[in-house]
C-alpha positions as CSV (number, residue, x, y, z in Angstrom):
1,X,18.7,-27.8,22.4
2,X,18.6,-31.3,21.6
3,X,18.9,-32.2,17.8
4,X,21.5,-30.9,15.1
5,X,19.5,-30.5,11.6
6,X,21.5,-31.7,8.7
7,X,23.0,-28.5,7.0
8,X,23.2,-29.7,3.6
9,X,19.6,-31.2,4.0
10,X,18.6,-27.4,4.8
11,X,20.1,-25.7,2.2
12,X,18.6,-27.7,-0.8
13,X,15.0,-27.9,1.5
14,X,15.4,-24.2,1.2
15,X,16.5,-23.8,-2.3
16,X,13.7,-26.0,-3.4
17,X,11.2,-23.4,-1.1
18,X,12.6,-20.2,-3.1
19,X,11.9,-22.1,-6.2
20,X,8.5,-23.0,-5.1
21,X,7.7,-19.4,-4.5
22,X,7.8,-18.7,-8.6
23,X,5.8,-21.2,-9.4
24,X,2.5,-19.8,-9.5
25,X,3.4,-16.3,-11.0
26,X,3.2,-17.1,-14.6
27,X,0.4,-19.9,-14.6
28,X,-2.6,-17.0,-13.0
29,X,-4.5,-14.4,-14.7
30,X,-5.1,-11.7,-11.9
31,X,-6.6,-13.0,-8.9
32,X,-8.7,-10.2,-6.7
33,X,-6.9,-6.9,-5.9
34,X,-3.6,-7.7,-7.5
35,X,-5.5,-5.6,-10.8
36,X,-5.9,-2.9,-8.8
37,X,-2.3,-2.6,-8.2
38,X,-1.4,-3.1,-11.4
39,X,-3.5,-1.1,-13.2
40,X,-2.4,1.6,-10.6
41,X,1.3,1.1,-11.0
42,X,0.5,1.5,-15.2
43,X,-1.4,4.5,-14.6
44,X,1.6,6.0,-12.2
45,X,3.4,5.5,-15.2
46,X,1.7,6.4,-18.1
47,X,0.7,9.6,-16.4
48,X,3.5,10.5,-14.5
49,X,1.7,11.6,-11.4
50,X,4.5,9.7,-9.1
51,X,3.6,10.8,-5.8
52,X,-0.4,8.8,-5.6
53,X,-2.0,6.1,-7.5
54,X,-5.3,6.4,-10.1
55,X,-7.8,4.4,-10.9
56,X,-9.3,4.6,-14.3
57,X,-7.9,7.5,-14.5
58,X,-9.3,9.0,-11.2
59,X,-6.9,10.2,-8.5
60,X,-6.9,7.6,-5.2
61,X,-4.8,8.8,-2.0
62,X,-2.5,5.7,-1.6
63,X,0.9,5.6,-1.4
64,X,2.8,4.3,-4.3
65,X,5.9,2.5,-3.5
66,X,4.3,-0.7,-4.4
67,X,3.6,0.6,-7.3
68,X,6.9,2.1,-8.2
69,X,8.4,-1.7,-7.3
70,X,5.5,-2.9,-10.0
71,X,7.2,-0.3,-12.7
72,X,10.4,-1.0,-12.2
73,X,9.8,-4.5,-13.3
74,X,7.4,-3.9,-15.8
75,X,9.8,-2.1,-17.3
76,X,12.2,-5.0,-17.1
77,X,10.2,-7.6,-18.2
78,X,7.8,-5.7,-20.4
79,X,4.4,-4.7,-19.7
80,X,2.7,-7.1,-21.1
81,X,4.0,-9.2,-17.9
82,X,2.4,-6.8,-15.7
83,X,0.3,-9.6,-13.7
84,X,4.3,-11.3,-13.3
85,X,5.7,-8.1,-12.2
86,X,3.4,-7.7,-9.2
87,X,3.9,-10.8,-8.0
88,X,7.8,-11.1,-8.4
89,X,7.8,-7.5,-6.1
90,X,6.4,-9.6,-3.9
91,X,7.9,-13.0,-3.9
92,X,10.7,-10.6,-3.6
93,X,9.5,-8.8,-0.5
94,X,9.1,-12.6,0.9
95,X,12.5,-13.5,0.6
96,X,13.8,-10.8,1.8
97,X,11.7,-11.4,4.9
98,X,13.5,-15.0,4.9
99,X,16.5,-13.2,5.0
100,X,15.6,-10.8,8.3
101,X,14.0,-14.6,9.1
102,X,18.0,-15.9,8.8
103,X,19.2,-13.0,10.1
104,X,17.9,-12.6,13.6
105,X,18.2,-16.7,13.9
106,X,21.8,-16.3,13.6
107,X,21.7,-13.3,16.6
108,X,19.0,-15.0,18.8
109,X,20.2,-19.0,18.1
110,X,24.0,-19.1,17.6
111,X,24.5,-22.6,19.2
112,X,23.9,-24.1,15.7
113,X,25.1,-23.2,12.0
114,X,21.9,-24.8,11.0
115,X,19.4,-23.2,12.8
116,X,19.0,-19.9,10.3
117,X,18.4,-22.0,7.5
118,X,15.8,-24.1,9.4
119,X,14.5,-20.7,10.1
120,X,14.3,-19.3,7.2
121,X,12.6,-22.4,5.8
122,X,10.0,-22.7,8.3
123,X,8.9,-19.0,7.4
124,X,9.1,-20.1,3.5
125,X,7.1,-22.8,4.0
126,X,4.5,-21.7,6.5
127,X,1.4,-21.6,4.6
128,X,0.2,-18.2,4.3
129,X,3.6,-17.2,2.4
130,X,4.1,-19.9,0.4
131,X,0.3,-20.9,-0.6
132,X,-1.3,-17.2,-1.1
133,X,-0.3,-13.6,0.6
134,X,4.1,-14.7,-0.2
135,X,3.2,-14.5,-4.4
136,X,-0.2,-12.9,-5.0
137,X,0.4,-9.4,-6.0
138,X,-0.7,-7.3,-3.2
139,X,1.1,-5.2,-1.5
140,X,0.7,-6.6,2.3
141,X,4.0,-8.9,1.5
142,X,5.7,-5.9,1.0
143,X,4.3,-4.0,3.4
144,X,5.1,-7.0,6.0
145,X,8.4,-7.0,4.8
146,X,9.8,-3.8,5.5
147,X,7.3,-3.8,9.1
148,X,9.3,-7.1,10.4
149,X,12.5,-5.5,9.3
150,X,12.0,-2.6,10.9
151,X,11.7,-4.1,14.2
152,X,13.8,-6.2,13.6
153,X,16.6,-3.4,13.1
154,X,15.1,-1.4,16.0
155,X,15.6,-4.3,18.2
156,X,19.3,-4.8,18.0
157,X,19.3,-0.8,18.1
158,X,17.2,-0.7,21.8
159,X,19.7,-3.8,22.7
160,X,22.9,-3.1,21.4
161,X,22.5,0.8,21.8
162,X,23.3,1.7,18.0
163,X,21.9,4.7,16.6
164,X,22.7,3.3,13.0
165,X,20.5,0.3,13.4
166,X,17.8,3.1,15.0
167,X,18.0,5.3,11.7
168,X,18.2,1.7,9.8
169,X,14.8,1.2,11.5
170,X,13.4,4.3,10.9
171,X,14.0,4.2,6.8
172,X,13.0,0.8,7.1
173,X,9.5,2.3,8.7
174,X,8.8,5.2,6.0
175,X,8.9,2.6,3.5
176,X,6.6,0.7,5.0
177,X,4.3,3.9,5.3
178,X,4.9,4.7,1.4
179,X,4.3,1.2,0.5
180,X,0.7,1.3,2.2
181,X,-0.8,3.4,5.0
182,X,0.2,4.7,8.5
183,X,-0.9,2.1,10.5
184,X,2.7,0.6,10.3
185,X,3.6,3.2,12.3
186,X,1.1,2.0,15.5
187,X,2.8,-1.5,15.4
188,X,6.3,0.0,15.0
189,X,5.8,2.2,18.2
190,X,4.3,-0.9,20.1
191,X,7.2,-3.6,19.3
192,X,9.6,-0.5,20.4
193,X,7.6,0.2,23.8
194,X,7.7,-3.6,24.6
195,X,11.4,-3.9,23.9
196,X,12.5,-0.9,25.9
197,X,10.5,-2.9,28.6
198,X,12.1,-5.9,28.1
199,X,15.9,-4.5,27.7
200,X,15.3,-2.0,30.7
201,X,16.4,1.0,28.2
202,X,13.7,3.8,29.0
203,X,17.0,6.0,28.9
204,X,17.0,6.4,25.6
205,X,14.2,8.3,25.5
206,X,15.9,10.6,27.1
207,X,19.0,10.9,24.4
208,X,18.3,13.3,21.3
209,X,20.2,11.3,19.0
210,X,17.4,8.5,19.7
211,X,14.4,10.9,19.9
212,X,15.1,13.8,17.1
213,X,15.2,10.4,14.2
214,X,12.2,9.5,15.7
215,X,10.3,13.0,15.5
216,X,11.2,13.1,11.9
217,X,10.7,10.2,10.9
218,X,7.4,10.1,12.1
219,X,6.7,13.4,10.7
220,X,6.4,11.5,7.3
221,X,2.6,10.7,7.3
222,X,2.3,14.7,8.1
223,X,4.5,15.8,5.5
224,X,3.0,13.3,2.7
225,X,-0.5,14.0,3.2
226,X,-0.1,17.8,3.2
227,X,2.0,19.2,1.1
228,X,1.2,16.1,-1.6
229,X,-1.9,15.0,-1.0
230,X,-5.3,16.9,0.0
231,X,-5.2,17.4,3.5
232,X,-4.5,13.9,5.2
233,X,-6.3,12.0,2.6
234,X,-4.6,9.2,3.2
235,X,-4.8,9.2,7.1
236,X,-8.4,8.9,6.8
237,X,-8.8,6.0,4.3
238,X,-6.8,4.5,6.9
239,X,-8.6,5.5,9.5
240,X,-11.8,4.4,7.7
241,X,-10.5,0.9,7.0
242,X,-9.7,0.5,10.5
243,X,-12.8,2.0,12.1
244,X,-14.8,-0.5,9.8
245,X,-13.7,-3.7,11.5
246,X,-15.3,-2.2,14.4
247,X,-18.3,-0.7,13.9
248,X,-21.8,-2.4,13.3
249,X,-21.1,-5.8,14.8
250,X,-23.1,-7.8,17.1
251,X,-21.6,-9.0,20.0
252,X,-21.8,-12.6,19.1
253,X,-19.3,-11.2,15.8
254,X,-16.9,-10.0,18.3
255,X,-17.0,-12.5,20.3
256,X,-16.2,-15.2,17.6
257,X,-13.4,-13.4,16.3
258,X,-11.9,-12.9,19.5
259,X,-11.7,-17.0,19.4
260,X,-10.8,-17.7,16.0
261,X,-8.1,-14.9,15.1
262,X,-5.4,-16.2,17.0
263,X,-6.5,-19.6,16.0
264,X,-6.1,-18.5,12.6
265,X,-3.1,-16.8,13.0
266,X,-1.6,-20.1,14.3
267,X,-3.1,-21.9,11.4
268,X,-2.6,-20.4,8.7
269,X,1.3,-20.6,9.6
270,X,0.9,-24.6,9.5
271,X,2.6,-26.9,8.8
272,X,5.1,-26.2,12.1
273,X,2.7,-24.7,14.1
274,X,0.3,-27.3,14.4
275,X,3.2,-30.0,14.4
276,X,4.6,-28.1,17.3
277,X,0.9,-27.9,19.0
278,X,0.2,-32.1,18.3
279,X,3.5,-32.8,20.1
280,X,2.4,-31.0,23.1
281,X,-1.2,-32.0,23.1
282,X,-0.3,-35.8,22.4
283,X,3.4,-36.5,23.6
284,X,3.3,-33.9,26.4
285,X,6.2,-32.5,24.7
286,X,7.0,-29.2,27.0
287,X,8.8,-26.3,25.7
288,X,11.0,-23.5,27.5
289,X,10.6,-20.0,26.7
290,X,14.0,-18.2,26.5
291,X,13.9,-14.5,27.3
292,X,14.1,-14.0,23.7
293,X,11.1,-16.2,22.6
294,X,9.1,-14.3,25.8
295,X,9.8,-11.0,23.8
296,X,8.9,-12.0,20.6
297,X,5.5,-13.0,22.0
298,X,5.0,-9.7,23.3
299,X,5.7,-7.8,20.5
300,X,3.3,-10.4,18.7
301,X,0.7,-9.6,21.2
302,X,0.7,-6.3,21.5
303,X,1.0,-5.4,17.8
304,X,-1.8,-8.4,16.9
305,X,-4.2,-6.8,19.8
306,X,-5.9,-4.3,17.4
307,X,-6.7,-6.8,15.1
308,X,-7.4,-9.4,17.5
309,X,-10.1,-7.0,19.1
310,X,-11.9,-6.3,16.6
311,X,-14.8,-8.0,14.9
312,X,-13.5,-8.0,11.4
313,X,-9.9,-8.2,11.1
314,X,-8.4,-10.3,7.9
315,X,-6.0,-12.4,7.4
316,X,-4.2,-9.7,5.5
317,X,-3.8,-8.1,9.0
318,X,-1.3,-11.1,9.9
319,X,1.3,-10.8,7.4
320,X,3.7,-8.5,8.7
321,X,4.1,-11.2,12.1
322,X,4.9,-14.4,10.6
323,X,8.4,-13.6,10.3
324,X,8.2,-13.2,14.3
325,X,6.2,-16.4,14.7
326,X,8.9,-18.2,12.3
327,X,11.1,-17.2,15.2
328,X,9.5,-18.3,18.2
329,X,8.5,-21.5,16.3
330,X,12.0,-22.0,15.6
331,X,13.2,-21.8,18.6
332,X,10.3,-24.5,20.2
333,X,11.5,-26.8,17.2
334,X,15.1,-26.5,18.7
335,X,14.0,-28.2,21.6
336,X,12.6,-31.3,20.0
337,X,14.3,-34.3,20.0
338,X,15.7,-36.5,16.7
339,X,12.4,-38.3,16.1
340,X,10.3,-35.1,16.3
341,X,12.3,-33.0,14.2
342,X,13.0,-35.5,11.6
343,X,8.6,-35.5,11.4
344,X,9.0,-31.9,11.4
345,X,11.5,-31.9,8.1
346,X,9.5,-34.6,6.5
347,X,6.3,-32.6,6.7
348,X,8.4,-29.2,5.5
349,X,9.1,-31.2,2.4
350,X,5.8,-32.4,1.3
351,X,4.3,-28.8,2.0
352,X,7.0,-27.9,-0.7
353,X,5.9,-30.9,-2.9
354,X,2.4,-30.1,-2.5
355,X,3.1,-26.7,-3.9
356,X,3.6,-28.3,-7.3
357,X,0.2,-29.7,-8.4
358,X,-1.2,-26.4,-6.4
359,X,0.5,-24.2,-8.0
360,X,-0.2,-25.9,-11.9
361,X,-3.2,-27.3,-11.5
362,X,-5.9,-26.7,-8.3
363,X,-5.3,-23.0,-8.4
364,X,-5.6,-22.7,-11.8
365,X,-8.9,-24.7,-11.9
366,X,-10.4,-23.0,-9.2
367,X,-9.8,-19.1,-10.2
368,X,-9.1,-19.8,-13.9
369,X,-10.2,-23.1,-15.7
370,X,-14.3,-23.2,-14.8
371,X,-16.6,-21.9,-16.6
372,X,-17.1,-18.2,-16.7
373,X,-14.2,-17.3,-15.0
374,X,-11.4,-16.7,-18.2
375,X,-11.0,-13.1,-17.8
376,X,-8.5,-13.2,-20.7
377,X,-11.0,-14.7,-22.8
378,X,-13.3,-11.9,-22.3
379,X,-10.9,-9.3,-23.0
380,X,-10.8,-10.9,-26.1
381,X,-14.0,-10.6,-27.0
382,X,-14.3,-6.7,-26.2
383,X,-11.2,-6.0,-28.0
384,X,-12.2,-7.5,-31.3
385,X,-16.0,-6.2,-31.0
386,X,-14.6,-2.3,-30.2
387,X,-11.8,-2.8,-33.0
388,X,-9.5,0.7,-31.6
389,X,-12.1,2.2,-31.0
390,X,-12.4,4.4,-27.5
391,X,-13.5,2.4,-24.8
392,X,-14.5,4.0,-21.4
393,X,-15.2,2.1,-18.0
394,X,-18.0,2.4,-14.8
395,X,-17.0,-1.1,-13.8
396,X,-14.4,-1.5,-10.8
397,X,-15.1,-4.5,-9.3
398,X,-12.1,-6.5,-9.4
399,X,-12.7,-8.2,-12.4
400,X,-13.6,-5.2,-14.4
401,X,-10.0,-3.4,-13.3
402,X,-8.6,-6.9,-14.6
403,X,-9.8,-6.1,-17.7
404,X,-8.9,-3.2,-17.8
405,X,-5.4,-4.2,-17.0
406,X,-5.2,-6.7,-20.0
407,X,-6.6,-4.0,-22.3
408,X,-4.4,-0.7,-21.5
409,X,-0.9,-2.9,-22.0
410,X,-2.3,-4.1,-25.5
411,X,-3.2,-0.3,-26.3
412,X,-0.8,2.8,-27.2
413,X,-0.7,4.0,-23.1
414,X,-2.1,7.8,-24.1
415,X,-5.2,5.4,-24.6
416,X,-6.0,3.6,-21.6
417,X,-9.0,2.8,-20.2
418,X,-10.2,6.3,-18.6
419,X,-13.8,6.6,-16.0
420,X,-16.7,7.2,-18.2
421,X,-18.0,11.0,-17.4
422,X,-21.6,10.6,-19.0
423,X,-20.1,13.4,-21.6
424,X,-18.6,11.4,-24.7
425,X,-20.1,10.2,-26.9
426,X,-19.0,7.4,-29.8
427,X,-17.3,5.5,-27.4
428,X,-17.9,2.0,-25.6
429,X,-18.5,1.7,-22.1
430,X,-17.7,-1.4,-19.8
431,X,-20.3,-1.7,-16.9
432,X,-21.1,-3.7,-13.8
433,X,-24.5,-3.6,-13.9
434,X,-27.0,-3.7,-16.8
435,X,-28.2,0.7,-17.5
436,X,-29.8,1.3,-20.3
437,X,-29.0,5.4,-19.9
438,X,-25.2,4.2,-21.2
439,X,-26.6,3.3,-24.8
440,X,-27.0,0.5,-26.6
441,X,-26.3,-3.3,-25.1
442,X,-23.8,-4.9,-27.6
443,X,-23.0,-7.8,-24.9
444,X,-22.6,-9.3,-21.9
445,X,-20.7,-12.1,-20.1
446,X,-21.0,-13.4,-16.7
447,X,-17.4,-13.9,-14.8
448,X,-16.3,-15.0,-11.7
449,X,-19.6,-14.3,-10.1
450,X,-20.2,-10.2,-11.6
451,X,-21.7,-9.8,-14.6
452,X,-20.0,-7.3,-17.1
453,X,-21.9,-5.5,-19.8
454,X,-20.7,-3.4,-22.6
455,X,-22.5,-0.7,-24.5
456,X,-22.3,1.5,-26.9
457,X,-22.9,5.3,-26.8
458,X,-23.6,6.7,-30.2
C-alpha cells in the first residue's frame, strides 16, 4: 500500500454520498415495477393476507418481506407516501450494504483507519447504487443486501470457525429468500463451496453443529411453499424466470451476452472501475492480488456464472455483487500511488455532485416532465370523471398498477382497486387495450408509451 486517504476528507465524501442517496425519493412518481410493490405491500395490508402478495386483488406467490419493510414505513410516514416508503426500504437496504462494505474492509484491510470509509464510499458511489437499483423501489437492493451479508457472515464463520457467524449467515439467507425467491440460496451455497476451498475447511462438513443449521435453514423454501403457499408456487416462478433467460435464443444472443455481461458488470460499477482499468491500460499501473482479493473473485465468478451464461440476464441480476466488487476494487485502489488516488477522490466527488442536477432535473424530465408521461395527472382525471364511484381494473402494465397505486391511498382501503371479473356491473373499468365488450368508452390517455382506456359498464 502506497497512499494514506485523508480521514476527514472520507468521512464528509461519505456523508455527502448518504445524503445523495435521498435525493431522488420524493421528486419521482413511480418509475417501472416499484408500483408493483407498492400496490402489493398496500394490498398485504389492507387485506391481511401476510404470508404472499396480490395484485388487484388477485393472489401472486411472492414472498413478502419487501413488502412488510414497505408497510412498516407506510405506516410511519403515511400512505400517501407510499412511492417514498419503497424507496427509503431500499436506500436503507444500500446502506446497510455500506456498512457490511465497512465492515469487511476493516477485517480484510486493517493497515489503514481510512480504508473502510474509502470502501464504503466507493460502493455508495459506484453507479448502479447511487444512479438507479440503490433508491428505486424494487426489491433487488434488498435482496442484494441481506445476499452480500450473508456471505459475508459465512465467511468469517468458514475462517474463523464460529458457529454464531454460521447461524448469523443462515438468518441472514432466509431473509433474503422471504424478501424475493430461492435463487439466493444457489449463490449462497456457491460463495460457501469456494471459501471452504480457499480456507482448506472441508471438515466442517463433517461437524453437525455446521451441517444441522444448514439442513434447516435450507428447509425454508420447502416449508414456505407447502404448508403456505400451493404446492411450490413460488419455486416455479422462479424457476420460470430463470429458465427464460435461456431458452429461445440464437447463438449469436448468447454469444453477445457472454461478452458484454461482465463488461457491464464492470461498468455499471464506474466511476472506480474504469479509473482503475485506464491506469492499467494507459500508465501500466500493475496490481497484486492478495489472497483475499483472489477469493473474492471467485466467489464473484462463480455466483455471476449463471447469469453470465445465459442469453438474457439483467442488470438486476448484478446487484447482490457490487458490495464484493467494492472490495476488490478497494483493495486495487490501495495500491495506487498519491497522484492516482487523489484522481480517484476527485472523480468520487463529482459522481456525487453529478447526482444533484440528476436527481432534480434529468430524471425527472425523462420519466416525468414530457409529454404523456404524468401519471399523477391522469389519476386525476379518472378520479374526478368516476366521482366514488366503484372502479375496477384489467390493466397491469406498469403504468396501470401506478394508477392504481395513487388511487387505493386516496380511497377508504375496503375500496381499492379490485381485478374486473366480467360480472359487475355499474362500475368503471381501467383497460390496457381499447374492448368494446367492457362498455362504454368515457376516455382515453396515452402514457409513457401504453395507452390506458376507461369505460363504463352500465
Amino acid at each position: 500500500m502506497t497512499v494514506m486517504f485523508n480521514l476527514q476528507l472520507l468521512k464528509y465524501a461519505f456523508l455527502a454520498a448518504v445524503i445523495a442517496m435521498f435525493l431522488p425519493l420524493p421528486i419521482m412518481q413511480y418509475v417501472a415495477e416499484e408500483s408493483y410493490y407498492a400496490l402489493g405491500a398496500y394490498e398485504i395490508f389492507v387485506d391481511g393476507h401476510w404470508w404472499y402478495q396480490s395484485v388487484f386483488g388477485l393472489p401472486w406467490p411472492k414472498t413478502p418481506l419487501y413488502n412488510w419493510l414497505i408497510i412498516g414505513v407506510a405506516q410511519v410516514i403515511g400512505w400517501q407516501q407510499l412511492e417514498i416508503a419503497t424507496r427509503l426500504v431500499t436506500v436503507s437496504a444500500s446502506l446497510g450494504s455500506a456498512a457490511v462494505v465497512f465492515f469487511m474492509a476493516h477485517r480484510l484491510f486493517p493497515q489503514q483507519q481510512t480504508t473502510p470509509w474509502l470502501a464504503a464510499l466507493i460502493y455508495l458511489t459506484m453507479g448502479e447504487i447511487t444512479f438507479w437499483y440503490g433508491w428505486l423501489g424494487y426489491a433487488d437492493a434488498t435482496f442484494g443486501f441481506f445476499i452480500f451479508a450473508a456471505i459475508s457472515s459465512l465467511w468469517i464463520a468458514i475462517e474463523d470457525e464460529q458457529v454464531k457467524w454460521l447461524l448469523l449467515s443462515l438468518v441472514l439467507i432466509s431473509l433474503a429468500f422471504l424478501t424475493k425467491n430461492v435463487s439466493c440460496y444457489v449463490m449462497y451455497g456457491s460463495a460457501g463451496l469456494v471459501l471452504l476451498w480457499r480456507y482448506k475447511q472441508w471438515h466442517l462438513l463433517l461437524k453437525p453443529l455446521y451441517v444441522l443449521p444448514v439442513l434447516v435453514s435450507f428447509s425454508l423454501p420447502w416449508m414456505y411453499q407447502n404448508l403456505i403457499l400451493a404446492g411450490g408456487a413460488n419455486a416455479s416462478v422462479a424457476i420460470g424466470d430463470a429458465m427464460r433467460n435461456f431458452l429461445g435464443y440464437s447463438l449469436f444472443k448468447y454469444i453477445s451476452h457472454w461478452v458484454s455481461y461482465p463488461l457491464l458488470f464492470l461498468g455499471r460499477a464506474f466511476p472506480v472501475t474504469l479509473i482503475l482499468i485506464w491506469l492499467y491500460l494507459k500508465e501500466k499501473q500493475r496490481y497484486v492480488l492478495s489472497r483475499d482479493l483472489v477469493t473474492m473473485l471467485y466467489i464473484l465468478l462463480i455466483c455471476l456464472l449463471p447469469f453470465w451464461l445465459s442469453a438474457a440476464g439483467t442488470p438486476r441480476y448484478l446487484i447482490p455483487f457490487y458490495g464484493l466488487l467494492a472490495l476488490v476494487v478497494t483493495g486495487l485502489t490501495l495500491q495506487l500511488n498519491i497522484r492516482q488516488s487523489a484522481l480517484v477522490f476527485k472523480v468520487i466527488i463529482i459522481v456525487i455532485l453529478i447526482k444533484i442536477p440528476y436527481s432534480f432535473a434529468a430524471l425527472p424530465y425523462i420519466k416525468d416532465w414530457r409529454p404523456e408521461r404524468d401519471i399523477r395527472a391522469v389519476v386525476e382525471d379518472i378520479m374526478q370523471i368516476t366521482d366514488g364511484k366503484t372502479l375496477r381494473t384489467k390493466n397491469d402494465v406498469s403504468t396501470g398498477l401506478s394508477i392504481g397505486c395513487y388511487i387505493n391511498v386516496r380511497t377508504p382501503h375496503d375500496q381499492f382497486v379490485h381485478w374486473y371479473d366480467g360480472k359487475e356491473h355499474q362500475v368503471y373499468i381501467l383497460s390496457e387495450v381499447e374492448d368494446p365488450k367492457l362498455g362504454e368508452l368515457v376516455k382515453q390517455w396515452r402514457l409513457q408509451g401504453n395507452h390506458t382506456y376507461l369505460y363504463w359498464q352500465p
